[in-house]
C-alpha positions in Angstrom: -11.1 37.4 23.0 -9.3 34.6 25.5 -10.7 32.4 28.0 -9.6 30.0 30.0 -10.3 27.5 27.1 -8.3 29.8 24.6 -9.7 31.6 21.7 -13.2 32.3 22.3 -14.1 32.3 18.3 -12.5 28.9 17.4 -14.3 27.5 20.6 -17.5 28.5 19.8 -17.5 27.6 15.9 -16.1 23.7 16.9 -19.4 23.4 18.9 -19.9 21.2 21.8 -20.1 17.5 20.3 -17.1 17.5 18.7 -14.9 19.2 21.4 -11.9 17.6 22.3 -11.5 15.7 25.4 -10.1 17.6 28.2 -7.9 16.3 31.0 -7.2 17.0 34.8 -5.1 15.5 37.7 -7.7 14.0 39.8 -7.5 16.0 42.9 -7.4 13.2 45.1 -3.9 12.5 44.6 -1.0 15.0 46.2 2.0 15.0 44.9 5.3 14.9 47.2 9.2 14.7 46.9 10.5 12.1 49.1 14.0 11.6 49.1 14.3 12.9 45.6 11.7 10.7 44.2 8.4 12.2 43.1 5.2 10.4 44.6 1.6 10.9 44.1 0.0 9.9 47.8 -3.7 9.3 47.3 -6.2 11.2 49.6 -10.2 10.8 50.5 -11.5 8.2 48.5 -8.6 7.5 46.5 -6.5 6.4 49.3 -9.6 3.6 49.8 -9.3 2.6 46.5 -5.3 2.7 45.4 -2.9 0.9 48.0 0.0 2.3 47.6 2.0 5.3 46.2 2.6 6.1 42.4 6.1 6.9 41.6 6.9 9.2 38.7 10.0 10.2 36.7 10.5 13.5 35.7 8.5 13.6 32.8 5.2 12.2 34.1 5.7 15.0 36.9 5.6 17.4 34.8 2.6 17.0 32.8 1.4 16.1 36.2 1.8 19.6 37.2 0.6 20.9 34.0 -2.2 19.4 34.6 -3.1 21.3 37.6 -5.6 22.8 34.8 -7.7 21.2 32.5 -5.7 20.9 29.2 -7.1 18.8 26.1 -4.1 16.5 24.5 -3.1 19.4 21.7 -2.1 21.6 25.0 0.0 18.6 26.5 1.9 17.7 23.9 2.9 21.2 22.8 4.0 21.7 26.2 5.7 18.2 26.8 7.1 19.2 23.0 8.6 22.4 24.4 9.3 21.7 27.8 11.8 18.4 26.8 12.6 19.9 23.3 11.2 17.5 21.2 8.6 17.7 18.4 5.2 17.4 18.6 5.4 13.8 16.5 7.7 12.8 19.0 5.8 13.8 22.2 2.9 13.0 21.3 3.3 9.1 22.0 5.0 9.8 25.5 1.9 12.2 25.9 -0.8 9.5 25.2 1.5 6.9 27.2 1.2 8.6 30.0 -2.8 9.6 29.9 -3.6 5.9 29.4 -1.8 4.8 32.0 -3.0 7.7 34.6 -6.2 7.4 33.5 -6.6 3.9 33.9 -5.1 4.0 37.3 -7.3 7.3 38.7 -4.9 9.5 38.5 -6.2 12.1 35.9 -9.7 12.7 34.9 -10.7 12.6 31.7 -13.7 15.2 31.2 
């Protein structure tokens, strides 16, 4: 049976502890197109914390948006793998790239 996390069965036999991380954009951050570039303007608490804007290229805006939902890294870089055609070995450095960077800077949540 499915779930938001996916097959119900493999969740429940991997057990809690050894889950995988999950990751979220932090909801404090809207992203905008101005004059065909793609910002993320921070909001709330953010905006206190982060002077400035966060510009992204196309690929960081997508797995921005994909990210509109918790997704572990397996999710990401099967997406980012399908989404730019690549394989998984290859998107999965652009993936983690991108996550340390965001993360470090605020802009997605590690859960």
């Amino acid at each position: 049976m499915e779930n938001r996390y996916g097959n119900m069965e493999m969740a429940a036999s991997q057990g809690r502890a050894d889950r995988e991380p999950r990751y979220r954009a932090n909801p404090e951050y809207l992203s905008r197109s101005i004059a065909g570039e793609s910002i993320l303007v921070p909001v709330g608490k953010a905006a206190l914390e982060f002077n400035g804007l966060a510009t992204m290229n196309a690929s960081a805006m997508f797995l921005w948006e994909q990210l509109a939902q918790e997704r572990n890294l397996q999710e990401l870089i099967g997406l980012f793998a399908g989404e730019f055609e690549l394989t998984d070995e290859q998107s999965s450095e652009d993936v983690r790239a991108f996550l340390d960077q965001a993360i470090e800077h605020g802009l997605v949540l590690k859960l």
